[in-house]
N, C-alpha and C positions, 0 to 999 in steps of 0.2 A: 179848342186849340185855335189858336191866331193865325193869320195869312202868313204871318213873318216866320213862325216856329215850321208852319208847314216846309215852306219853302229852305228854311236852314236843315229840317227833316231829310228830305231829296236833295241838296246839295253837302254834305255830310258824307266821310268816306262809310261803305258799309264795314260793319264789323264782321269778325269771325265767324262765328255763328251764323248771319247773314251768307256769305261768300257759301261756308258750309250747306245752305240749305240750299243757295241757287244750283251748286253745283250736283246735289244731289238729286234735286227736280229735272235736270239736264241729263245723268246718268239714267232717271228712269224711265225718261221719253227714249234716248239712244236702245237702251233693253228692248220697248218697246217695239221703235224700228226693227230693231235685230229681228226680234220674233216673230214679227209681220214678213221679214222677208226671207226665215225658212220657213213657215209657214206655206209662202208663195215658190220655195226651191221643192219644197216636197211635192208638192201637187204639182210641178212643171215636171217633177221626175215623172210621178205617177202616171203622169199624162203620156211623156215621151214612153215611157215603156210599153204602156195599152197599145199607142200608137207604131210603135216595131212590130207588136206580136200579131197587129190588125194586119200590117205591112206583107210583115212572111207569111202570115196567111194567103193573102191576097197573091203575092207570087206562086205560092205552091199550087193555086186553084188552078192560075194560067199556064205554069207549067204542065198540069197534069191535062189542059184542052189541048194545048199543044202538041203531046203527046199521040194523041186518039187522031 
């Protein structure tokens, strides 16, 4: 292929097809993202919740020294 076809190549509006494909490479990074960040929401849950029940733990101990 010639420097000049090259260059008429990339200056050439894209076709259909084209447009279609970029836009579906785009839709499966976006997926992507998405399921990286429940991925990252579930395990912030899971975290927060361990960390409440460490929590009222932790209170009931002191309540119950205070108690005595």
């Amino acid at each position: 292929m010639k420097l000049i076809d090259i260059i008429k190549d990339k200056l050439r509006p894209p076709t259909p097809l084209e447009l279609i494909a970029a836009e579906l490479a785009r839709a499966h990074v976006a997926k992507l993202d998405a399921e990286s960040a429940v991925d990252w929401g579930i395990a912030n849950v899971e975290y927060n919740k361990n960390r409440i029940t460490r929590l009222n733990e932790r209170i009931s101990e002191y309540k119950k020294e205070g108690q005595k």
